[in-house]
Structure formats: C-alpha cells, structure tokens
C-alpha positions in Angstrom: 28.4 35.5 13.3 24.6 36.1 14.1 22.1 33.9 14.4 19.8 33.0 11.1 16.6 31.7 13.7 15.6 32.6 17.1 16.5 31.1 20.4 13.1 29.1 21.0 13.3 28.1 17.6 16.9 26.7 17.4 16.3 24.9 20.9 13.0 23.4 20.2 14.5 22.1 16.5 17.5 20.4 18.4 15.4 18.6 20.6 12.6 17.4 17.8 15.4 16.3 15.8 17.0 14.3 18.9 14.0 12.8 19.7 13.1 12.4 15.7 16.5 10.5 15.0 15.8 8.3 18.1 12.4 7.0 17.2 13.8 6.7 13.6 16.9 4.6 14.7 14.4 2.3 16.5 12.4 2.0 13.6 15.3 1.3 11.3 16.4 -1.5 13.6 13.4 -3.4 13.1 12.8 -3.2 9.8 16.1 -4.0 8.8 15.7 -7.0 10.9 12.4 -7.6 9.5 10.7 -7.4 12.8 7.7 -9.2 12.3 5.2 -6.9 13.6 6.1 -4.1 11.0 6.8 -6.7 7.6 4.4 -9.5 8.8 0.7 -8.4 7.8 -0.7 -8.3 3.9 -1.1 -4.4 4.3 2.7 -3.9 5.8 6.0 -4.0 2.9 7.7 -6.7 2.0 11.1 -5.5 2.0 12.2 -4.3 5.3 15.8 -3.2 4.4 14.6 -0.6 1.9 12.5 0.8 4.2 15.1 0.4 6.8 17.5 2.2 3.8 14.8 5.2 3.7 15.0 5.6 7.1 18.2 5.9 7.4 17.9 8.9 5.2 15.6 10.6 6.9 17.7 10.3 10.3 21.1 11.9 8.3 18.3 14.6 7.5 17.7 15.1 10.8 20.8 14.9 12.1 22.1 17.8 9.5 18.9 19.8 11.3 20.3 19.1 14.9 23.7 20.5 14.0 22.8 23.6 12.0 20.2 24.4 15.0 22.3 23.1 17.9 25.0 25.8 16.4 22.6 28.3 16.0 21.1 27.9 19.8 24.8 27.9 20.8 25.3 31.4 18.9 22.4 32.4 21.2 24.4 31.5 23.9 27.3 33.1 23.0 25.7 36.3 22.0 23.8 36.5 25.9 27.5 36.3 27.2 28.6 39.1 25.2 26.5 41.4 27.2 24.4 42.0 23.7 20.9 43.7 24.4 17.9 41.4 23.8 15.2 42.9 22.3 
C-alpha cells in the first residue's frame, strides 16, 4: 500500500493531533466539572457538560486524524526499509 500524504505531512499531523487531543482532554475535564474559571463569568456558558460533550467530539476527530496519519508516517517507514528510491 502507498502512502496518500507525504512523510513531513503525516508526522507533523500525528503530533498536532497528540498535542490537540491533550489540550482538549484538559479542557473537557474542566468543563465537565464546571471549573469555575471557564463557566463562572456573565460572558462564559452556562452549561459546562455540553461543552464538555462538544469537546469530546472534537478529540474522537482528532484521534481518527492521529491514526489515519500515524499509519500513513508508518507506511513511510516501511517504504524507506524496502530500499524504495526517494525522490
């Protein structure tokens, strides 16, 4: 099977989306707890576990971006050992 994206590409997409699901998770956390500091001002929402809920969408988004790129750097990988010519 060949790679779809480029080796750079596929790399730097798994790490964004490590780092994107991390600071999401956090996030998550305390608005599901309704951390004061996020649901406490007049500006902020009032309902911390629906934002907590969107969240949590946006980190299985993420997560289906680490796998498909994480397999595509590892096709790299695989490919390189093969003795393929990079161009």
């Amino acid at each position: 099977m060949k790679p779809l994206v480029g080796a750079m590409q596929a790399w730097s997409c798994t790490v964004i989306s490590a780092f994107a699901m991390l600071i999401l998770g956090v996030l998550c956390i305390l608005f599901n707890n309704n951390h004061p500091e996020l649901v406490g001002g007049t500006e902020d929402p009032e309902d911390g576990k629906e934002v907590a809920a969107t969240a949590g969408m946006a980190i299985a988004i993420y997560a289906l971006f680490f796998c498909f790129c994480g397999l595509q750097g590892l096709l790299h990988l695989r490919e390189g050992r093969r003795g393929a010519i990079a161009l």
